[in-house]
C-alpha positions as CSV (number, residue, x, y, z in Angstrom):
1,X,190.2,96.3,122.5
2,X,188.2,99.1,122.2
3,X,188.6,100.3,125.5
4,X,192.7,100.0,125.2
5,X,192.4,101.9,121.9
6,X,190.8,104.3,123.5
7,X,193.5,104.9,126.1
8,X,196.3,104.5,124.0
9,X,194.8,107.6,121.9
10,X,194.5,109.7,125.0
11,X,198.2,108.6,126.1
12,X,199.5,109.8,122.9
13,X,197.4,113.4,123.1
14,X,198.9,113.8,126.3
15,X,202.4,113.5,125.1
16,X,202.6,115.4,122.4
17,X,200.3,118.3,124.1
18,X,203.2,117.9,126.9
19,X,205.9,118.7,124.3
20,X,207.8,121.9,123.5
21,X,207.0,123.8,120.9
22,X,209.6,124.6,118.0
23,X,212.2,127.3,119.1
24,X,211.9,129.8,116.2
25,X,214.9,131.6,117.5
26,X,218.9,131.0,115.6
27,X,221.3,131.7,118.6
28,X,218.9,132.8,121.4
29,X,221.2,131.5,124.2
30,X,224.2,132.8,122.6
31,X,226.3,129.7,123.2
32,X,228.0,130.0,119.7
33,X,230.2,132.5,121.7
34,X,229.1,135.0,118.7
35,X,225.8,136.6,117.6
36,X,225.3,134.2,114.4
37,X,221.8,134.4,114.0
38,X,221.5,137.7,114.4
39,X,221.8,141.5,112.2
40,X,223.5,144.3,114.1
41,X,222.2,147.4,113.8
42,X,222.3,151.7,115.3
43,X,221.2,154.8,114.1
44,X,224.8,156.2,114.0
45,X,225.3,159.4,113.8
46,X,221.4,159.9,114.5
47,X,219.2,159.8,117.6
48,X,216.2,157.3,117.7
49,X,213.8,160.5,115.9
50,X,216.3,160.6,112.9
51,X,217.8,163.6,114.3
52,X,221.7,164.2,114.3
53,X,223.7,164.6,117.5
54,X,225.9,166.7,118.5
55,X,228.5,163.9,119.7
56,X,227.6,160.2,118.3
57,X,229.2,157.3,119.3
58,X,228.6,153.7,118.9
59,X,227.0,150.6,120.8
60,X,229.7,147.7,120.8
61,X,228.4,143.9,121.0
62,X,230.7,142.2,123.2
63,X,230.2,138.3,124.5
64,X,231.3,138.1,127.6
65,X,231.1,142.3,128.3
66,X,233.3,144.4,130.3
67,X,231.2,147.1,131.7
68,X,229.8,146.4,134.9
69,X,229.0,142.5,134.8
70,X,226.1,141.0,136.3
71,X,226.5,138.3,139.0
72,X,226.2,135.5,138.2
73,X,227.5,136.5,134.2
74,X,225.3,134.4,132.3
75,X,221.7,132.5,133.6
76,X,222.7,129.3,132.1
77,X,226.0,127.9,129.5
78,X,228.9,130.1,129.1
79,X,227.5,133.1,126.8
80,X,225.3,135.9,127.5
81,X,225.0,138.7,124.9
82,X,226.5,142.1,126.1
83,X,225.6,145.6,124.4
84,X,227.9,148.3,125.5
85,X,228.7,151.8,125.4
86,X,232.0,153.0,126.9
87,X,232.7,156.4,125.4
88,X,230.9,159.6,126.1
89,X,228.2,160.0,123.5
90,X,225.2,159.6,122.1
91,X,224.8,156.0,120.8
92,X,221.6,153.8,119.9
93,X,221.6,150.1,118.8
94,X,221.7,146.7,119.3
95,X,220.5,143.4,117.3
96,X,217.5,141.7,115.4
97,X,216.1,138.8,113.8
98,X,213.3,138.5,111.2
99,X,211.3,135.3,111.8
100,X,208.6,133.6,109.8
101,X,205.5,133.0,111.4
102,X,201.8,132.5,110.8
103,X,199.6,135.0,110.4
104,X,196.7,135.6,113.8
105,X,198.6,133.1,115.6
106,X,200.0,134.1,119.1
107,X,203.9,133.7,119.7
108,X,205.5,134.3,123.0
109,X,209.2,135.5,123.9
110,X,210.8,134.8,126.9
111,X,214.1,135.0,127.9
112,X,216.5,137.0,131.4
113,X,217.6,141.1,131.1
114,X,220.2,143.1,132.8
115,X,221.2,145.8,132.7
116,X,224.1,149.0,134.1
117,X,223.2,152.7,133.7
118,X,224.7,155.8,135.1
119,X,222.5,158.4,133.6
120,X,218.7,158.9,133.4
121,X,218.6,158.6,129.6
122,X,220.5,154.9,129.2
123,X,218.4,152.0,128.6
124,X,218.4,148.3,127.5
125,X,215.6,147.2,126.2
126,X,214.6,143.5,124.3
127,X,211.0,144.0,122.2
128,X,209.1,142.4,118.6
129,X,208.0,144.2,115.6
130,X,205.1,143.0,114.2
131,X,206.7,142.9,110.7
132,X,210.3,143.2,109.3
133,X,212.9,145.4,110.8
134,X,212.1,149.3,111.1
135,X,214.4,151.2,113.4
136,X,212.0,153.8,113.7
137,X,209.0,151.7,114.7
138,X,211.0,149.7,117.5
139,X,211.0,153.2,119.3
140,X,207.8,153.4,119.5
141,X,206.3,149.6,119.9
142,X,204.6,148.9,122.4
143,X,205.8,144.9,122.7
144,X,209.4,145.6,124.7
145,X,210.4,145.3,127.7
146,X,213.1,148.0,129.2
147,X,215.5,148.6,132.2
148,X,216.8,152.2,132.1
149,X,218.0,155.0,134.3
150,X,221.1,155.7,136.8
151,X,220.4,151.9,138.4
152,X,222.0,148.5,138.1
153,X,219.7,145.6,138.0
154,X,220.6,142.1,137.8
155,X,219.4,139.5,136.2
156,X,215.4,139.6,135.5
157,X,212.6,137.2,133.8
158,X,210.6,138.8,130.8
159,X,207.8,137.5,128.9
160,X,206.2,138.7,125.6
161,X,204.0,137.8,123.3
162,X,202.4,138.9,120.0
163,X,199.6,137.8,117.7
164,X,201.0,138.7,114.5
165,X,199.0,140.9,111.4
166,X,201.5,139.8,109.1
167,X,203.8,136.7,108.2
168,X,207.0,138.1,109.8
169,X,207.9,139.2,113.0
170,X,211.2,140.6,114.3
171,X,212.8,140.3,117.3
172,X,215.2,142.9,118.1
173,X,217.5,144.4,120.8
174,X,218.7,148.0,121.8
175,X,221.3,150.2,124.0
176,X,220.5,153.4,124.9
177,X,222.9,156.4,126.3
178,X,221.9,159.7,125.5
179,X,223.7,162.8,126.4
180,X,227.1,164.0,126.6
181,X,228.6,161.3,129.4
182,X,228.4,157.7,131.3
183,X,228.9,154.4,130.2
184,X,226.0,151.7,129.8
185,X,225.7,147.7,129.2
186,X,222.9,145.7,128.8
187,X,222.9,141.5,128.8
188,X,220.4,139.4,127.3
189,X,220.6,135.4,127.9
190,X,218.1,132.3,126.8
191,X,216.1,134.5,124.1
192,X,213.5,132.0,122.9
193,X,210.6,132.6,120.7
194,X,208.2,129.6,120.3
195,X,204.6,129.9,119.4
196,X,201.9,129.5,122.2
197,X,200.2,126.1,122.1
198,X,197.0,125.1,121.3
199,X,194.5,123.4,123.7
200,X,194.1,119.7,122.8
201,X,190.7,118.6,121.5
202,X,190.1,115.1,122.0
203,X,187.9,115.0,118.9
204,X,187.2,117.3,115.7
205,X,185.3,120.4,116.1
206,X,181.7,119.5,114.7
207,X,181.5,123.3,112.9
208,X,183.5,122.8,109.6
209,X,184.4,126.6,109.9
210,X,186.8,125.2,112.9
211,X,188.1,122.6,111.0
212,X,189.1,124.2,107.6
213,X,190.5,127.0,109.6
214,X,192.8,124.2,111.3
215,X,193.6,122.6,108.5
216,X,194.4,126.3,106.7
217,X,197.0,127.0,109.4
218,X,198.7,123.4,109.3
219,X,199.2,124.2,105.3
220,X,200.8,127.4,105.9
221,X,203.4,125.4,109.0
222,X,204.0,123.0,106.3
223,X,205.6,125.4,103.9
């Protein structure tokens, strides 16, 4: 008996080790057709440095876009999120989310970028703050990934991750044209944002250090 006990405990390890973790994301595949979830924002009529521009325009969030569509549109469902800029201008947003997370514990997001530029300064870019939503710090974080420049690039994987200082995180988006002329899209599809699992231990950790500092973090996922 105990020998079946045994194996039905190492059974049960194995499956939940073997499922996913939470999606922390609202909206991340954008199959709601809208951008529920998320907070628009842009620095209109300022550049990314605060400065003000001699022609500002705006980013426009459109699902499904109409600037320069990637093939296929979307990697999976109907949706994909388009930011676009189709007027001559200087323009600088995009979207974010604030999420809740636990402190020291590593997080990863993943998700597919494209992106359409006709001009050296135009960029898409998907990133995380470590803390709540700061324009002026998602231009200089280093957790992003970008596309940018006079290219088109269709559809490509990204992966991120964080250990967070503090007990929010934001995940954001941003469009960039600069100058006087152009037009620019980027798409973003399947944002997710799930926290990176934990090796399984078979049996407590004889060091009670290890074990109040588990029990510590499953207090603050239970809140």
């Amino acid at each position: 008996m105990r020998f079946v006990a045994f194996v039905l405990l190492i059974f049960s390890l194995f499956i939940l080790r073997s499922l996913p973790a939470a999606e922390l994301l609202k909206n991340g595949d954008f199959e709601s057709g809208d951008i529920t979830g998320w907070k628009y924002w842009e620095t209109f009529p300022w550049d990314g440095d605060g400065s003000p521009v001699e022609s500002p325009t705006h980013v426009t969030i459109v699902i499904p876009g109409t600037i320069g569509n990637p093939i296929p549109p979307t990697t999976s469902g109907f949706f994909a999120l388009t930011q676009q800029v189709g007027s001559n201008g200087t323009a600088r947003g995009g979207l974010y989310q604030e999420v809740k997370v636990i402190v020291n514990t590593p997080y990863i997001l993943t998700g597919h970028l494209a992106f359409y530029g006709d001009d050296i300064g135009d960029f898409t870019i998907v990133g995380i703050l470590d803390g709540t939503w700061n324009p002026a710090l998602a231009f200089t974080t280093i957790n992003k990934n970008y596309i940018g420049g006079n290219t088109t690039s269709s559809w490509m994987e990204f992966s991120l991750m964080i250990i967070p200082s503090k007990d929010v995180i934001t995940v954001f988006t941003e469009t960039r044209q600069d100058w006087m002329h152009g037009h620019v899209a980027g798409w973003y599809d399947n944002l997710s944002l799930r926290p990176v699992p934990e090796p399984t231990k078979l049996f407590p950790s004889q060091n009670p250090k290890d074990n109040s500092a588990r029990e510590e973090k499953q207090k603050q996922a239970a809140k």
